[in-house]
N, C-alpha and C positions, 0 to 999 in steps of 0.2 A: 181863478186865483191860482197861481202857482207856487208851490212849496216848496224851499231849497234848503239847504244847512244853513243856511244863515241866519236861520228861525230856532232857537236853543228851543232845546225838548219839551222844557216846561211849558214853555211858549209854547209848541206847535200841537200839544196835547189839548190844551183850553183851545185857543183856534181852531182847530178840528172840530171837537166838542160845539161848539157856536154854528158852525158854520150849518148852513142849510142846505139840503138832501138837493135842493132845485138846484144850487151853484155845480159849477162846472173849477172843480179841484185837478190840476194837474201836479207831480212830484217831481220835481229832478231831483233822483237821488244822487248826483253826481256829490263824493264827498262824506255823504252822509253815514252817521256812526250805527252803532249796533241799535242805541238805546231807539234813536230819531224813527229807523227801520221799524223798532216793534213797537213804537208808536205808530207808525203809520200801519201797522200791518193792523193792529185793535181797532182805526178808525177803517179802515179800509173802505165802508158803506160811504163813504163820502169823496173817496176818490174816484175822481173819474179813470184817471191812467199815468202809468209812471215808466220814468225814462231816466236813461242812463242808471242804472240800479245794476249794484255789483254787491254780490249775493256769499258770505264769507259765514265758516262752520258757529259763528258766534251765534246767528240763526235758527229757529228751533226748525222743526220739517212743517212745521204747521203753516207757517211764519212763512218760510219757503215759499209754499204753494200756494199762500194768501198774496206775495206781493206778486210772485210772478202772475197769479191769475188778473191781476190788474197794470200788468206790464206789457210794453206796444209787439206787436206783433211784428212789425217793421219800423225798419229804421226810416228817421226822416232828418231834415236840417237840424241839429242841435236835437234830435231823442235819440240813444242810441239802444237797442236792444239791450239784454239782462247780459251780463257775464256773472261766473261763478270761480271761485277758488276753493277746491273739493280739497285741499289740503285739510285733515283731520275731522272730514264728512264721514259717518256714521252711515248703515244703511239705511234708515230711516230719509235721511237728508240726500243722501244721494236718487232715493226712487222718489222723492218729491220734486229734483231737479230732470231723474230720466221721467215723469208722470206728465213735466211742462217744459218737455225739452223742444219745443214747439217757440217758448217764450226766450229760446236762449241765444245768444246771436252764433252764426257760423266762427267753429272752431272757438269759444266763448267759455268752455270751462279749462281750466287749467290746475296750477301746483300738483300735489302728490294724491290718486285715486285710488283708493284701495277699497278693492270690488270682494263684496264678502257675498256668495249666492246662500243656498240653502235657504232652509222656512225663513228663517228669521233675518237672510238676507236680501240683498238685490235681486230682482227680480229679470228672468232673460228678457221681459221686453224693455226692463227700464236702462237694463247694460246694453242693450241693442242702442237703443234711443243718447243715452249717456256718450255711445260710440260717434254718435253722428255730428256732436256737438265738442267733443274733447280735443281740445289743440295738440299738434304732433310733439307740442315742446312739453306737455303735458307726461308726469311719472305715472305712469298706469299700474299698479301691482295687482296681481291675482292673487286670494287665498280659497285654493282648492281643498279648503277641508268641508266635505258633504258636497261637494262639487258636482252635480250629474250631467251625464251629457251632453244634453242640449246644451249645455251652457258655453263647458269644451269645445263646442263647436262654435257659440258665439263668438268665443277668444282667437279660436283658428281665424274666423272671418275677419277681425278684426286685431289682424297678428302687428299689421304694421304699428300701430299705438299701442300694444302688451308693450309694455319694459320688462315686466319680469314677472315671473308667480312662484309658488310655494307651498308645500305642503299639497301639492296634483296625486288623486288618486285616479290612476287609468285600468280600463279594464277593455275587455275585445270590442267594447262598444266603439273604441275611436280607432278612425281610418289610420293608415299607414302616417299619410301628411299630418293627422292632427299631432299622434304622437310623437313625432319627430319634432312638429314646431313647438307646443306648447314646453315638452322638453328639453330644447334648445333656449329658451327663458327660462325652465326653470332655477330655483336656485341649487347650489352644488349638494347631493347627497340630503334631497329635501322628499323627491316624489318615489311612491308607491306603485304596484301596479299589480292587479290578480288576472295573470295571465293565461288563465283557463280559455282555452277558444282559443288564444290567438295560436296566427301561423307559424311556422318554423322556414317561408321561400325566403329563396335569397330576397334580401330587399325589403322582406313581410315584417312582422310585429316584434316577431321577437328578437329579429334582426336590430331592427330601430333601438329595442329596448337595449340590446347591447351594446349599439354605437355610442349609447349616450347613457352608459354605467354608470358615469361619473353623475349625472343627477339623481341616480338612483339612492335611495336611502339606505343604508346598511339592515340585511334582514325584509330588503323591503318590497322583494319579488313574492309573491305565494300565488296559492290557487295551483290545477293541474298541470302545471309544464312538458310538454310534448314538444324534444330534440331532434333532430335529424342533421344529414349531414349537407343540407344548404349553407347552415351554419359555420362560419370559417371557426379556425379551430380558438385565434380569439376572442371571437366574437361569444363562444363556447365558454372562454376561461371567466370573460366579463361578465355575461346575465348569469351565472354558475354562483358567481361570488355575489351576489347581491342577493343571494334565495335564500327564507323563512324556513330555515328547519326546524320552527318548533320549540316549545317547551316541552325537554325529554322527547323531542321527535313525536309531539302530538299534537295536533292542531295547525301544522305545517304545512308547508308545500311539500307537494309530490311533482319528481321528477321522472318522465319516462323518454327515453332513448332508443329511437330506431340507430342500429349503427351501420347499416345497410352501408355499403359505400366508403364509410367513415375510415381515412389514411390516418397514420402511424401519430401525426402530431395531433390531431383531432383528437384522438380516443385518448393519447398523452394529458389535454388540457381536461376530461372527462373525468381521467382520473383523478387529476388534482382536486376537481372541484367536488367526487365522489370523496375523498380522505380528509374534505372539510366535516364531511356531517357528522364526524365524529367514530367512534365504534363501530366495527364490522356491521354489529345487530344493527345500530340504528344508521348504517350505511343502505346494508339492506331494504328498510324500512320504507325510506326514500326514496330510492331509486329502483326504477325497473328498466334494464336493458334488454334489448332484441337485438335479432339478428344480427348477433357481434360474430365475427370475425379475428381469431388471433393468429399471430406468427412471430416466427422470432424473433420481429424488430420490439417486441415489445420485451422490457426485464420483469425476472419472475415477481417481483414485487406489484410492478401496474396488471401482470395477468394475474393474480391472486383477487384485486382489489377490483376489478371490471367482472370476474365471475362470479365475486359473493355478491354482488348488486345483481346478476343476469337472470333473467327468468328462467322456468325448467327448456332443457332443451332447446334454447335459445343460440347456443356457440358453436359454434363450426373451428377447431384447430387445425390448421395446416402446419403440421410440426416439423417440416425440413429444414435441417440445422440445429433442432432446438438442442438447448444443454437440459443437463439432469436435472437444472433446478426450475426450468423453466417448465419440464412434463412431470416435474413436484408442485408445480402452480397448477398445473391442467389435471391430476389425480386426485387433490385437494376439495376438486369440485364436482365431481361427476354427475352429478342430477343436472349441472349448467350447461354440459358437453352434451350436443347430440350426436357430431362425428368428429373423429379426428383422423384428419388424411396427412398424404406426402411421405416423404420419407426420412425415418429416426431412427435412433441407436436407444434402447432401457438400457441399464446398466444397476448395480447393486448398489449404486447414490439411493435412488429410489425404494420405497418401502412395499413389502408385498398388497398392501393397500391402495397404496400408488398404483402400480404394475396392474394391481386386479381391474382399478378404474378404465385407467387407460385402456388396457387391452380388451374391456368389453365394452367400449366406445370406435375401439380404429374402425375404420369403412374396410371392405374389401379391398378396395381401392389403394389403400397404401401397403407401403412396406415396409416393417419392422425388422431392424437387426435386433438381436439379442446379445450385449455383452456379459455374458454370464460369471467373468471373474469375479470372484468372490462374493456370488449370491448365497447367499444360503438356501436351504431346500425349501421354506416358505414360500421366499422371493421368487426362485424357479417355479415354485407349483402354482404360483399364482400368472404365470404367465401362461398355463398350460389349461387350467382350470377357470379360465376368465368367462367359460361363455360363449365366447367367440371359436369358430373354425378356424383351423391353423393349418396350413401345411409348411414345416419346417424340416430347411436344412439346418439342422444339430451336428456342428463340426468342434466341439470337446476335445482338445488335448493339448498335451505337454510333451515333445520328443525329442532329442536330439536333432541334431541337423543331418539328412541324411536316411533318415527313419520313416517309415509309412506308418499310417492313420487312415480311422476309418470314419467317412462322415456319415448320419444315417438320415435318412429322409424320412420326418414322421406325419402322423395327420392324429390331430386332436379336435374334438368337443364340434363333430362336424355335425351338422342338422338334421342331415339325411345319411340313410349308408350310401357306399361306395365301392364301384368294383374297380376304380382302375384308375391312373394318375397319367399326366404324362406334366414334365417340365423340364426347364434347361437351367443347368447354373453355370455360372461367372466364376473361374479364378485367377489367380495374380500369378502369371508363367513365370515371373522374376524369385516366386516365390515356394510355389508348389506345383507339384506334376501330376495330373490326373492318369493313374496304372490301372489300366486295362485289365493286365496278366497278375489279378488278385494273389492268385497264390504261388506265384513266382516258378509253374511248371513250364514257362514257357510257352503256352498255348493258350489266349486268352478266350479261342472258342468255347473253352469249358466252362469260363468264369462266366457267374449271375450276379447282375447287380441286384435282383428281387430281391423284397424284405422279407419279412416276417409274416406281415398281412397281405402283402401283395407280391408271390414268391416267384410269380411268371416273369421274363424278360420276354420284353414284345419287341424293344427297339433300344440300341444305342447307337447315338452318333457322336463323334468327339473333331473339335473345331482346333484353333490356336484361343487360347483361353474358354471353352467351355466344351460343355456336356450334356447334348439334349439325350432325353432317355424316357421309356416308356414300360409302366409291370403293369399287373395286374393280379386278380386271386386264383387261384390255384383251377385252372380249366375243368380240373375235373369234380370242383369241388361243389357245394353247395347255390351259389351266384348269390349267398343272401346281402351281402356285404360285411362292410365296418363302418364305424362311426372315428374310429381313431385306431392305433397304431400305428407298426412301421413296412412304410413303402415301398424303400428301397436302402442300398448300400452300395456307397461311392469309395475308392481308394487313392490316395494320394499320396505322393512322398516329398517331404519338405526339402528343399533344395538350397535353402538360403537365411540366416537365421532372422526369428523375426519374434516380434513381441505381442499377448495381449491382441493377437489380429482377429478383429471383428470384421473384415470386409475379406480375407482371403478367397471363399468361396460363399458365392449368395446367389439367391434367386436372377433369373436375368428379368430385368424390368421392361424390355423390349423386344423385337425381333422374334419373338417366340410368342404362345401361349400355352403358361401354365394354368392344369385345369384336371377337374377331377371329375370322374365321370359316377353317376349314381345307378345304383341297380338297375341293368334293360342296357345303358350303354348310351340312353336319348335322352339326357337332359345332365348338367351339371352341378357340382355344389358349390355353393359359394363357401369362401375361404379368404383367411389374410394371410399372402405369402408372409413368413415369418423366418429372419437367419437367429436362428438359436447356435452362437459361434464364439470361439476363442481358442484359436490355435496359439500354441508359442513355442516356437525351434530355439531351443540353447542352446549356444554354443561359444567358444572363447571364454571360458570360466577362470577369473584373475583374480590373485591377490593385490591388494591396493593397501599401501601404506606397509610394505616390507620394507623396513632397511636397505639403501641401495650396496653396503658391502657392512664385512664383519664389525663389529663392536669391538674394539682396542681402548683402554681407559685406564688410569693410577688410581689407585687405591684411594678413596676419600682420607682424608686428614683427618687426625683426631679421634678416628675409630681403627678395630684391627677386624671391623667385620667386615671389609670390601670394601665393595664401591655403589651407590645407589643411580640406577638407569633409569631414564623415562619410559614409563611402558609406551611404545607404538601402539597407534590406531590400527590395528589391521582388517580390514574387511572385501568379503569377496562379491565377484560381480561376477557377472557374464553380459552379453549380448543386453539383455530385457534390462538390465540393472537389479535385478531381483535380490532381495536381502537374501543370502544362503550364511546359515549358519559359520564361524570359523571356531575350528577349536586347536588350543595353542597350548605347547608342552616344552616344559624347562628339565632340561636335564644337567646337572651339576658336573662337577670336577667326582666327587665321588662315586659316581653313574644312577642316585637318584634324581628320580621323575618328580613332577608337581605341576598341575594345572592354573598354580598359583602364581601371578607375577609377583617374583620375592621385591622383600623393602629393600635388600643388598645380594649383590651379587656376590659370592665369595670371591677368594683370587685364588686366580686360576683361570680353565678354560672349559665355560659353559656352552651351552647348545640350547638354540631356543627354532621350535619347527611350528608351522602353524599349516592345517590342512583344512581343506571345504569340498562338498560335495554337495550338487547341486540337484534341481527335479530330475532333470533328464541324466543322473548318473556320471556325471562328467566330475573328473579328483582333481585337486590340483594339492603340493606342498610346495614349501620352501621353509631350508632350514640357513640359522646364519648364527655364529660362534658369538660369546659375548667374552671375551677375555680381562681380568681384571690382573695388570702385575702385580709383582711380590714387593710394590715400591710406592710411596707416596711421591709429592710433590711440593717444592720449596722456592717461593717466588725469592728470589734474591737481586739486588740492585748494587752491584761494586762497584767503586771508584777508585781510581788509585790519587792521593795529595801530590800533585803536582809534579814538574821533571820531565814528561814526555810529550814533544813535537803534536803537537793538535794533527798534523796531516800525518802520522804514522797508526798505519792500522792494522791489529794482530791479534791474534789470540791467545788466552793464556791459559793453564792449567791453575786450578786453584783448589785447597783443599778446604772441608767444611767440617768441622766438629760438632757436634750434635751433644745437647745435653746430659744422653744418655749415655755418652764414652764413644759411640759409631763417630767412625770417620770414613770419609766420600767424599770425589773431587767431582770437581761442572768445570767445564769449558766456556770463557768469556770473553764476547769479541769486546775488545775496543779501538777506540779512537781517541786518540791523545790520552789522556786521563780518565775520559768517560767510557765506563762499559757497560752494554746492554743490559736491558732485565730479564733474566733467566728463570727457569724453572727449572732447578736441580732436582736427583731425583735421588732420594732420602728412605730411609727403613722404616717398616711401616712401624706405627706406634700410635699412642692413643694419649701421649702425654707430652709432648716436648716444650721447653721450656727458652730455652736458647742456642745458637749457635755463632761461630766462629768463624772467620774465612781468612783463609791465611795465600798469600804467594808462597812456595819452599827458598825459593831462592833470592829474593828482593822485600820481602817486606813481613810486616809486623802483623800479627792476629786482630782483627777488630770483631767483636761479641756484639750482638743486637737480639733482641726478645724475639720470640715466634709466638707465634695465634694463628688459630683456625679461620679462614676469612671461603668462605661457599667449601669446596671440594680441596683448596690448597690449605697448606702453611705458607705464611706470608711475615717477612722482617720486620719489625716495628720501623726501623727506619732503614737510609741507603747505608753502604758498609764503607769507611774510606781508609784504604790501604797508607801505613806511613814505610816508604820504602829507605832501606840502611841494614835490612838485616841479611847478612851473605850466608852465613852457617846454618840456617832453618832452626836457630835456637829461642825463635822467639824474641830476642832482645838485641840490642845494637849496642857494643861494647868494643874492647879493643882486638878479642878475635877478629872480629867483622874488619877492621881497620886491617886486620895484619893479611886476610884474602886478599883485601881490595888491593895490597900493595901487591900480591902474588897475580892478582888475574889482571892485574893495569897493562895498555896495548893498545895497537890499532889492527884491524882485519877482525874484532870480535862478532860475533856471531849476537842479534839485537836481544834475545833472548839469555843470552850467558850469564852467568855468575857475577855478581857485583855491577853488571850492566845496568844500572837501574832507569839510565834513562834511555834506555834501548835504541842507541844508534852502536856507529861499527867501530867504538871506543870506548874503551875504559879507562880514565882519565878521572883530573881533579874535579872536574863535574861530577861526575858518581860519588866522587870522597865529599861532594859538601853535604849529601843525603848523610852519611854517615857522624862527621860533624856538628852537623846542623840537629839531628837527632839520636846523639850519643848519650846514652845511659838510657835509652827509653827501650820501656816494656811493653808489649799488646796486650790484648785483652786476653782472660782466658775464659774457656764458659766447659764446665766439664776435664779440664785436661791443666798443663802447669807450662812449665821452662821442660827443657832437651831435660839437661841434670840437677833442677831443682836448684842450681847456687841462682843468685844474684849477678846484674850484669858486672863483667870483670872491667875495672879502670886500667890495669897494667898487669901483663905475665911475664913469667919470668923465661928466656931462650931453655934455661933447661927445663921445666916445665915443660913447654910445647914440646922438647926432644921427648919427653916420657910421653906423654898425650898421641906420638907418633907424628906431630904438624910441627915437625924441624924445619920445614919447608920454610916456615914463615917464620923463621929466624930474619931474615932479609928486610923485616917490616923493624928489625934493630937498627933503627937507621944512625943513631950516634955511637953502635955498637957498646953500650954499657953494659948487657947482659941481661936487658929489658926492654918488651915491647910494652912504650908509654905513650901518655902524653905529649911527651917533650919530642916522642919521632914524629907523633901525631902534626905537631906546629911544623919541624923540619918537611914534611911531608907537604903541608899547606903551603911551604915557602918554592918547592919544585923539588928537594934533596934528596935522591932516593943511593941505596948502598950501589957500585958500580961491580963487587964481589960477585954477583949470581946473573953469568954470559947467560945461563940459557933459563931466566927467571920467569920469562915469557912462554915457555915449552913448559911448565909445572902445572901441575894440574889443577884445574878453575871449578870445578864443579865436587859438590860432596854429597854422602847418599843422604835421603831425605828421613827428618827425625822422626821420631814419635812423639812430638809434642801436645 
């Protein structure tokens, strides 16, 4: 009998039931639904074998293994082997299908496999078996959580059907390849790893684990970490970033660094991922570095941050080049330093702490300069007191240029004693002379360079730039030695100025051997050459910021106490640029003194001297006058209304009244009408209120307000001249009328009397100014009219006889025995009297009033 869908469930449950154990039951399950399958799976005792049977998660694992164990083992005409779709197959169901993968056709399970090992998962033989039967088109997922190795290794083997995993915990158990592949599936920022054991070779574990960061989980590196410098310095910056440090840095990974080898950008990315772990302590904590390596490519910040992480005596500093703050990073650490070589400069950046580290860290091997400006005696005794043996040239001073110095050669904090030194020093011939003939007798066979402790001269030689030389103790003295003192004394004389020089004379680092010999004469001590130095020649000692010539100034406005100066910067230099003192002294018009730069200068004629005197004795002054006049300042802007040729340009006299009764003239060019703005120069006062500008000979007073505006007096507004007044009386009347008839002419001079519009005529052009502005008065500000009358309309001939201006009887031009109006119009018509031949020869000018 054969059993198909075509038989409904209820149906094939009772048929089944019926049927007899002897019949021969075959199933195509082709088609057939969940319910039909777990009917048939309860009957199963009655089936002989089933075909085409495709096997879906709706299946229990029981159910599973019940149909497949009754399903063909081969395919024939119309049976086809079992297929599966492990989409949302459970472990349970999946090791039922790997337990009968036997029953499954090739390449036969398919949809999405999600492979879960551990106790309670799939089992490595049924994921083996699972493997054999899983179509390529088939989603395979791994979840690596409890994952053990053998399995990881299944997945390797079977990398081409992985699609993807998740949640992978790796440890040194897997090869170089697993970890690379299974992590290449993994998902992004998903797998773990306790990298305890693994290797640091190019190419090795931890390398892998860096190439492939990005699946690493954040926090998700731990276990022992052991660095070296296989690792590229990214590869460094990557597995770095991905490390467990811990709650509170407990329970964390540890990271240990050979730095053996490790170049500038390497130890760069170490640091970074060192200033992840948080606080110095628990930087420390973390990490343990070895055989580091520093130099000056590194900034003081990454050497601070690579030594507090370094084990004791783990660092070797090679400090040639380094700056102050970078052997402020290497002092900071001293228990991390086990030598520090090459060749540096201390300087008083540095703390006597600093200074102590370092200096009883340097090797023999290197050489220390000493810039000692501005150590204090701490800082110095801590170079001297470090511990270490020193043999130092000590070149201290400050001279002139010009002047000899003594440098002494010492020996300190030596191991052993010592009878006897020999070395050669280095100096700058641009800069200093090594003098033989110490004590300037002329005879240098008499001079010893011996010191103190070592007073014998065994040998000197002197080169173009150096000094090899040899003492010893006193021949006839005891031979016990020293431990420290002074060796020798060298003489120089500075030839050239120069600043702060730490390198003038020093140890020679070549060519020679410096070396100290120990009691007996057969064996040596060890020592660190040492330049304990700062010479500085002054010289060209200047004031900067003196006034380039005398101080000439008017008197400020508005006050009668002077004039107020800017005080100059002054400050003195030389050569070095050295701050040197300046002190500056004022001396007045009365001939006192005062250190004080005043708020005003009096008027009159001061003296201001400033003097400096620097280390090396060198003076310098300079004095320069400050003069304040007996005069203020009056900005004025005149104009004259109209009448003169825009291209005629001249100057004029003009006088100024001042509120206070003072009268002063100012000179103003003009051009045509317009004249410049001036500053006139006015009496000094503390109060003015207005002023007046008058022409004498052409024109009317005009009065405008004054005010203080900075250091001047300044017009409220411009001033404009109304020209018509010939007698300087202030007003324009019929005197005026009767000059302009006396001064009327051709060949006049542009400036003359009644010329008002200043060409070479006086003529009825001048009379319409008069005219045109008869009867008017200027302004007055302080002052009045010539004689206090009112302007005159008409004078009588004999009048003017009495007045002494008979002259101007001639301006009678209808001869009534009045100079009027009615001559005025005769005059405007051309009529002048023909009586006065030489009326032209009468004199055009009058003295100037006191108006």
């Amino acid at each position: 009998m054969i059993v198909t869908s075509a038989i409904v469930d209820a149906n094939l449950s009772g048929l089944l039931g019926k049927t007899s154990l002897a019949a021969i039951v075959e199933v195509n399950a082709s088609l057939m639904v969940t319910g039909e399958l777990s009917t048939i799976a309860l009957q199963v005792t009655k089936v002989d074998e089933i075909y085409n049977l495709t096997l879906l998660s709706d299946q229990t694992a029981a159910e599973i293994t019940t149909l497949l164990g009754k399903s063909v083992a081969a395919a024939s005409v119309g049976k086809a082997m079992a297929v599966a779709s492990a989409t949302s197959m459970d472990a349970d169901r999946l090791n039922a299908l790997g337990a009968s993968y036997l029953k499954i056709a090739g390449n036969g399970i398919s949809g999405t496999v999600l492979l879960v090992s551990g106790s309670t998962g799939v089992t490595d033989a049924n994921i083996t078996n699972l493997f054999v039967k899983i179509d390529l088109g088939a989603n395979v997922r791994a979840d690596g959580t409890g994952m053990i190795a053998s399995t990881i290794s299944i997945l390797n083997t079977n990398l081409a059907k992985l699609d993807s995993a998740f949640d992978m915990a790796f440890t040194n158990a897997q090869s170089v390849t697993e970890l690379s592949n299974i992590l290449g599936k993994s998902d992004a920022a998903s797998a773990t790893a306790d990298a305890t054991g693994m290797d640091s070779n190019v190419g090795g574990k931890l390398a892998t684990l860096a190439d492939n960061y990005l699946k690493l989980a954040n926090a998700g590196v731990d276990g022992a970490i052991a660095i070296n410098s296989n690792l590229t310095s990214v590869q460094i910056s990557n597995l770095l970033s991905k490390v467990n440090f811990g709650t509170t840095f407990v329970g964390g990974a540890t990271v240990a660094i050979d730095a053996t080898g490790m170049s500038s950008s390497q130890l760069t990315s170490v640091v970074s991922s060192v200033t992840a772990a948080g606080s110095s302590a628990n930087q420390a904590a973390v990490f343990d570095i070895s055989n580091l390596t520093l130099t000056g490519s590194q900034d003081p910040t990454q050497m601070a941050i690579l030594l507090n992480s370094t084990l004791a005596n783990e660092a070797v500093v090679v400090a040639t080049g380094m700056t102050s703050d970078q052997l402020a990073a290497v002092g900071n650490a001293p228990g991390a330093v086990d030598a520090v070589t090459g060749t540096f400069t201390i300087t008083s950046d540095l703390s006597a702490a600093q200074i102590s580290a370092i200096m009883g860290n340097t090797a023999p091997t290197a050489t220390v300069t000493i810039d000692n400006n501005g150590m204090s005696p701490s800082q110095q005794a801590a170079v001297v007191t470090s511990g270490t043996g020193l043999l130092m040239v000590n070149a201290s001073a400050t001279v002139a240029t010009g002047q000899t110095f003594v440098v002494l050669v010492d020996m300190t904090g030596l191991p052993t004693s010592a009878v006897g030194m020999m070395a050669r020093v280095n100096y700058d011939t641009s800069k200093v002379l090594f003098v033989r003939d110490s004590n300037g007798d002329g005879d240098s066979t008499n001079d010893s360079i011996g010191g103190i402790a070592f007073p014998t001269e065994l040998f000197v030689t002197q080169g173009v730039g150096y000094v090899s030389f040899s003492t010893g103790v006193d021949i006839a003295g005891s031979g016990a030695g020293v431990t420290f003192g002074n060796a020798a004394r060298l003489t120089f004389r500075s030839i050239a100025p120069d600043c702060l020089a730490t390198e003038l004379v020093t140890f020679a680092t070549t060519g020679f051997t410096n070396q100290i010999s120990a009691t007996g004469g057969t064996a040596t001590v060890p020592f660190v050459p040492t330049n304990f130095s700062n010479v500085t020649s002054l010289n060209n000692l200047q004031l900067v910021g003196v006034p380039a010539s005398n101080i000439d100034v008017a008197a400020d406005a508005g006050t009668t106490a002077g004039a107020a100066i800017a005080v100059p910067t002054v400050t003195a230099t030389n050569n070095c640029g050295a701050v040197t003192p300046v002190i500056r002294t004022v001396t007045y018009p009365d001939a006192t003194t005062s250190l004080t730069w005043p708020a005003m200068f009096p008027i009159g004629v001061s003296s201001v001297t400033w003097t400096a005197t620097d280390a090396a004795g060198n003076f310098i002054s300079a004095t320069k006058t400050y003069t304040v006049q007996n005069y203020q300042l009056a900005t004025i802007d005149v104009n004259l209304v109209g009448g003169v040729n825009s291209s005629i340009i001249f100057n004029q006299i003009v006088r100024l009244r001042l509120s206070s009764g003072a009268v002063v003239s100012a000179t103003i060019p003009f051009t045509g009408n317009n004249g410049a703005v001036v500053d006139a120069q006015v009496p000094v006062s503390a109060s003015y209120t207005c002023v007046s500008v008058k022409d004498a000979t052409h024109t009317l007073a005009d009065s405008q307000s004054l005010s203080v505006v900075g250091t001047k007096w300044v017009a409220g507004a411009a001033f404009a001249l109304t020209a018509g007044d010939s007698n300087d009386d202030n007003v324009v009347d019929i005197l005026d009328f009767g000059m302009f008839v006396s001064d009327r002419g051709a060949g006049k001079d542009p400036s003359s009397r009644s010329n008002f519009d200043r060409n070479a005529f006086v003529n009825n052009g001048d009379y319409g100014f008069i005219s045109l502005n008869f009867l008017f008065a200027g302004d007055t500000c302080g002052g009045g009219y010539l004689d206090g009358n009112t302007p005159l309309a008409r004078v009588s001939v004999k009048e003017l006889r009495r007045a002494g201006l008979g002259y101007l009887e001639q301006a009678d031009i209808n001869m009534d025995g009045w100079v009027d109006q009615t001559d005025m119009g005769l005059a405007m018509q051309g009529q002048f009297r023909r009586d006065y031949p030489n009326a032209l020869e009468v004199q055009d000018e009058v003295e100037v009033a006191d108006w």
